[in-house]
C-alpha positions as CSV (number, residue, x, y, z in Angstrom):
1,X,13.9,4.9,-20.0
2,X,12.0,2.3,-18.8
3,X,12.3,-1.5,-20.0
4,X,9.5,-4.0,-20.8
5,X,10.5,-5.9,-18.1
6,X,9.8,-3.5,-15.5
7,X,5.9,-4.2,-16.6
8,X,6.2,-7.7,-16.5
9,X,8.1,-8.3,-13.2
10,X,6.6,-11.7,-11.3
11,X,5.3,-11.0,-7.7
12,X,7.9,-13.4,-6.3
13,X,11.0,-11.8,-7.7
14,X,12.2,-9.1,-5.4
15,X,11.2,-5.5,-6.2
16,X,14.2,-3.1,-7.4
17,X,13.8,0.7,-7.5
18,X,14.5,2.0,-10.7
19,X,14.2,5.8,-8.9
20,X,17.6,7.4,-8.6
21,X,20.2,7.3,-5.4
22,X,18.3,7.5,-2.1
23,X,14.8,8.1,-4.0
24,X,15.6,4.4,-5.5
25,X,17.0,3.2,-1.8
26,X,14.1,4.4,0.1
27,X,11.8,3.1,-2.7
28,X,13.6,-0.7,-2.6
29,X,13.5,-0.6,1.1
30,X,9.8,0.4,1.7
31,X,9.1,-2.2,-0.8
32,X,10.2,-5.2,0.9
33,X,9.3,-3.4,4.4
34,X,5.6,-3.8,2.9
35,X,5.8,-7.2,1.3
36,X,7.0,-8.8,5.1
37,X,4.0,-6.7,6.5
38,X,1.6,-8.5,3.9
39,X,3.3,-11.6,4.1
40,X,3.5,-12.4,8.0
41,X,-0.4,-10.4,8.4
42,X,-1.7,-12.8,5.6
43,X,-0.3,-16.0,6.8
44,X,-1.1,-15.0,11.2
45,X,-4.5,-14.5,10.2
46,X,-4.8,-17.9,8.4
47,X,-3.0,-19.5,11.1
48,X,-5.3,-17.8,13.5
49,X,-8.3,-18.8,11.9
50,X,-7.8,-22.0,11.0
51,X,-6.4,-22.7,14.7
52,X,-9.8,-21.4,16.0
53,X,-11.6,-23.3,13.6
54,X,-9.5,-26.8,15.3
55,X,-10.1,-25.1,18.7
56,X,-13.7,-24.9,18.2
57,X,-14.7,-28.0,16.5
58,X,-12.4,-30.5,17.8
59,X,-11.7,-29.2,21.5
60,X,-14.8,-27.6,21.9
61,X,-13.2,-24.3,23.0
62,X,-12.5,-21.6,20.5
63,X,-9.6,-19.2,21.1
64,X,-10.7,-16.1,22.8
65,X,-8.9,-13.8,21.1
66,X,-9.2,-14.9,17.7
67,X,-12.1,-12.1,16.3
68,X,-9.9,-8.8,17.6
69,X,-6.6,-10.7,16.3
70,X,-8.0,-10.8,12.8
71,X,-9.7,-7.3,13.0
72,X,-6.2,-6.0,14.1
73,X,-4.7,-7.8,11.0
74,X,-7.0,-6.6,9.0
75,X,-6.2,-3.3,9.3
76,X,-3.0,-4.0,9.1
77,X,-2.9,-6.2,5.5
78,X,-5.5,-3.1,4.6
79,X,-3.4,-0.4,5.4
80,X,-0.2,-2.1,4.2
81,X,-1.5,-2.9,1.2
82,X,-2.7,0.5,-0.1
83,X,1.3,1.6,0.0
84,X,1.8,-1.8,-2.5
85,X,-1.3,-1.6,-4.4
86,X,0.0,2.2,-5.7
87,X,3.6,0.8,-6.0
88,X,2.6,-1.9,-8.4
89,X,0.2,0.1,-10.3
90,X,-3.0,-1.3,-9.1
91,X,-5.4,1.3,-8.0
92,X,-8.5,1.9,-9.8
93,X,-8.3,4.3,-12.7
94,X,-11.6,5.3,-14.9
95,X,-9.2,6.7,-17.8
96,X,-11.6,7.1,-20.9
97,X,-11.2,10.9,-20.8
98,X,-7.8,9.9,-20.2
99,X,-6.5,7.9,-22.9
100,X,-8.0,10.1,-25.5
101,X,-5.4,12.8,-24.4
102,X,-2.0,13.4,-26.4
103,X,0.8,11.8,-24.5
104,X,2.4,15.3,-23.4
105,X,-1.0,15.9,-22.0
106,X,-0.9,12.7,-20.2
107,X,2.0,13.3,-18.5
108,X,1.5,16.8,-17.2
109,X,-1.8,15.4,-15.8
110,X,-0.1,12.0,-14.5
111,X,2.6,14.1,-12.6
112,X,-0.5,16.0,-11.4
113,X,-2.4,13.2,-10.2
114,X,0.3,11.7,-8.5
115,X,1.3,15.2,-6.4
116,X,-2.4,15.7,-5.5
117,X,-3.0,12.3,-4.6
118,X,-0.1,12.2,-2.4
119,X,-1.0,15.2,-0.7
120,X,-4.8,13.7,0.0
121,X,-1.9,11.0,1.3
122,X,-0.3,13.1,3.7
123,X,-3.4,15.0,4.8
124,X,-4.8,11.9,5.8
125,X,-1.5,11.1,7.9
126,X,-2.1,13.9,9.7
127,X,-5.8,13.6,10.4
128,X,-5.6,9.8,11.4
129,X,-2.7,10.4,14.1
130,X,-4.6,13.0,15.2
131,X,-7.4,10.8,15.5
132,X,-5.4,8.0,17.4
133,X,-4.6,10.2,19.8
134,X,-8.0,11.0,20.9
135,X,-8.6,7.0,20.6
136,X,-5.7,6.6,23.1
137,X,-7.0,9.3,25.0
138,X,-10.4,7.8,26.0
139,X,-8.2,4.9,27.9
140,X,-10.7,2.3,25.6
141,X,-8.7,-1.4,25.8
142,X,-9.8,-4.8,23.9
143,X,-12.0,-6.5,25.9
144,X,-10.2,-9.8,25.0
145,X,-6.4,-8.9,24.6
146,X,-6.5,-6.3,27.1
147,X,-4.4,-3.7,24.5
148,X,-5.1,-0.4,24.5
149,X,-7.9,0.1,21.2
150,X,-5.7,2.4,19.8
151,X,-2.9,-0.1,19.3
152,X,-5.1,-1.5,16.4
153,X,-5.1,1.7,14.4
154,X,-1.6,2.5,14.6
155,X,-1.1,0.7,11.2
156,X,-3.6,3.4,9.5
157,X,-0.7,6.4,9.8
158,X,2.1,4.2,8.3
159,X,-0.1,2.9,5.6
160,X,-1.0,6.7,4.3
161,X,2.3,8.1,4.9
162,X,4.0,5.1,2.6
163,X,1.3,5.7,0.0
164,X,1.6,9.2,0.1
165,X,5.8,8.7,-0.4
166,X,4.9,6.3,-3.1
167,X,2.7,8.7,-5.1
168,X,5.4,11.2,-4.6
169,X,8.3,8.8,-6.2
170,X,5.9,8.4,-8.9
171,X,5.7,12.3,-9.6
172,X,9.3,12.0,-9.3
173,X,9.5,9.5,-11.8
174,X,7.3,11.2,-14.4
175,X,9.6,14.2,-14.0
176,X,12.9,12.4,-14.4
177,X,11.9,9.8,-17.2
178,X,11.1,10.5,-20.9
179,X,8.0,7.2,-20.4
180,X,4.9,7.7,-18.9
181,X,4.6,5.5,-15.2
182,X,1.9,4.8,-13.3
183,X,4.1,3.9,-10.3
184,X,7.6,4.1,-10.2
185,X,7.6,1.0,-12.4
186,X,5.1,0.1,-14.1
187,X,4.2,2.0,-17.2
188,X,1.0,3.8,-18.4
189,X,-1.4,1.5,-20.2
190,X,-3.0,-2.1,-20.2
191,X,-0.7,-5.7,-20.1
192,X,-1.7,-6.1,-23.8
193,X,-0.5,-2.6,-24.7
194,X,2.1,-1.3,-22.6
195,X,4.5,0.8,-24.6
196,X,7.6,2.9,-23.8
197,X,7.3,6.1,-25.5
């Protein structure tokens, strides 16, 4: 069963899986996998920006590969961050039909959600390396960095493929635990409300 402290975790304590064996491993390690990605793309772009910024107005030369920098990290941070949004429960839900429903109900449909929505997930994998492919294809490179376009997209793939194993842990989760989760964490409900079943 899950533990009240599971809901209330602080962002800067380090994430432990409470999944299972290898589930739990593979959970713990994507986890902090993610939270490097966000941390270094976060802190390069500032950096970037703010050395541009310096660049521009003091030596009156900006740095001319600042803009595709920042668009590549913006992917990046973007596609990184779906896999830890999901993980910490903080994709959008519209749950008024939802929350009416009895709590075995819930369930069925939350291990439901969670299987289809990983398998949008996967699907969209499959269609954005597909993609990339062609993008690599046309020989297109950054006008500034001189990288092949493609490089900047590579991110997309990773960032649906961890989403899509983190909606799957969550089905896994449901299945395995008597509590209702909305990530393999972080219970069904709202901060003011959250109950273990």
């Amino acid at each position: 069963m899950g533990s009240a402290n599971e809901t209330e975790q602080s962002p800067a304590t380090a994430y432990a899986s409470t999944l299972p064996g290898a589930l739990g491993a593979l959970d713990t390690a994507i986890s902090r996998v993610e939270s490097v990605i966000l941390a270094v793309g976060v802190i390069l772009m500032a950096a970037n920006t703010v050395a541009n910024v310096v660049g521009r107005f003091i030596f009156q030369h900006s740095i001319f590969f600042t803009e595709e920098l920042n668009r590549t990290l913006i992917v990046l941070i973007t596609f990184a961050g779906i896999g830890y949004a999901a993980r910490h429960g903080r994709h959008i839900r519209m749950s008024a039909v939802y929350d009416a429903l009895p709590a075995k109900t819930r369930k069925v449909l939350m291990i439901v959600i969670a299987l289809v929505t990983a398998t949008v997930m996967f699907a969209l994998f499959y269609f954005s390396i597909t993609y990339i492919m062609k993008v690599a294809k046309s020989g297109r490179i950054l006008p500034a960095m001189q990288f092949p376009v493609y490089w900047i997209y590579l991110w997309v793939p990773v960032g649906f493929f961890i989403t899509g194993v983190q909606y799957a842990l969550t089905a896994v989760k449901n299945v395995v635990q008597k509590d209702i989760y909305l990530s393999t964490h972080v219970l069904e409900g709202y901060e003011e409300d959250e109950i273990e079943i």
